[in-house]
N, C-alpha and C positions, 0 to 999 in steps of 0.2 A: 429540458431534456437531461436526465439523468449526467454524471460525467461519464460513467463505466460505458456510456451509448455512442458519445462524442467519437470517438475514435477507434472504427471496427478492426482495427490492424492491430491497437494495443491490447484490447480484452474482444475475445468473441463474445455475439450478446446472448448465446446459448450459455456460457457461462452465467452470465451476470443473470440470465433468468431462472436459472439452476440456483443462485444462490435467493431469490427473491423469495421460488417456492420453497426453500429450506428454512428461510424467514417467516413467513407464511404458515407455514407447518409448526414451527416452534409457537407463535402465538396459539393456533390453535390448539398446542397440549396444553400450553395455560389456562386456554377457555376454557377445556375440559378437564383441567385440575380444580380449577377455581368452582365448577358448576357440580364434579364429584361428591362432595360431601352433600351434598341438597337432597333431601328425600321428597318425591313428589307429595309425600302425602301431608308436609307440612305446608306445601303452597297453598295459595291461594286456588280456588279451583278454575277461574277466568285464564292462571297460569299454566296449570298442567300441561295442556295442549299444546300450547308456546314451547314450553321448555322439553317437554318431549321431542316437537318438532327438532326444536334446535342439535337436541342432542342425535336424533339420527339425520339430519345435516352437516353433521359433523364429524361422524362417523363416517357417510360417503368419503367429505373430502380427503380425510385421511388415506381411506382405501384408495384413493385414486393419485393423491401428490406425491408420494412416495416414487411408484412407477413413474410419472411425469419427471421428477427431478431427475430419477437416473437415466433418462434418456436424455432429458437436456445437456447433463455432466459429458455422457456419450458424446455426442452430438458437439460439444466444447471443446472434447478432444480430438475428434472427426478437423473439426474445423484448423486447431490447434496443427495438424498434422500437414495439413491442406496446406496452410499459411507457410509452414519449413518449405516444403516441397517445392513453393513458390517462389521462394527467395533463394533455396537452392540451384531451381536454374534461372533464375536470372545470375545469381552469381559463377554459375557455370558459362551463361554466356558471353558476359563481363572479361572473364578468363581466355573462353573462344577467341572473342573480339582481340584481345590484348596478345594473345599468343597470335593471334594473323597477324596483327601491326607489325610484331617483333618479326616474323619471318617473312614480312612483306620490306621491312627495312635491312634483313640482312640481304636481301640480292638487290639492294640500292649501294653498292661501295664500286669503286675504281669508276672504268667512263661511266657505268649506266646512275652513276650517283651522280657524277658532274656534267653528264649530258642534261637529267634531271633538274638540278640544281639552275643551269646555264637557263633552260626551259621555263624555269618557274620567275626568276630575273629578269627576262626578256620581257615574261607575261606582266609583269607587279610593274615595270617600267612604259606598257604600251598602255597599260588602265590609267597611271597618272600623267601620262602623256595627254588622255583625252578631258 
């Protein structure tokens, strides 16, 4: 498995597929650089048909990975967004949590802290009792 796959939290795979087809895409203007200068008429004629193939095969993909990448890119950043929002509230609740403890601790002082206290002593001394 790829590493960019290993760990969906550090890279979304929308991205890293986004970058595959732009991979992708780049080889294929090589192939269509490299195949440019070739006149069919100097093939072989068993060729022609091949390499015409090829070249409107090639042609689709084009037309079509283009749009596919920027949607994945989309989609990377969709996800990207997704991922903040999520760590946002957990650390909003993290915050929650922390700020109850803190105001659950401040009406714990004078007797309800050492009635409290006495309570919890009692309990921690009757468990290794048994």
């Amino acid at each position: 498995m790829p590493a960019e796959l290993d760990n969906y939290d550090n890279e979304p795979t929308a991205l890293f597929v986004a970058n595959q087809i732009d991979e992708w895409l780049h080889i294929l203007h090589e192939m269509n650089d490299a195949a440019s200068p070739l006149d069919l008429l100097t093939l072989p004629p068993e060729q022609r048909e091949l390499f015409t193939y090829f070249k409107r095969r090639a042609a689709l993909l084009d037309d079509s990975s283009l749009p596919l990448s920027t949607l994945m890119r989309d989609m990377a950043a969709y996800i990207g967004r997704l991922e903040y929002q999520r760590e946002t509230a957990r650390h909003a609740y993290e915050r929650g949590y922390a700020d109850h403890e803190a105001d659950l601790s401040a009406l714990l002082f004078g007797e309800t802290y050492k009635t409290l206290r006495d309570m919890l002593s009692a309990l921690k001394h009757t468990v290794k009792d048994k």
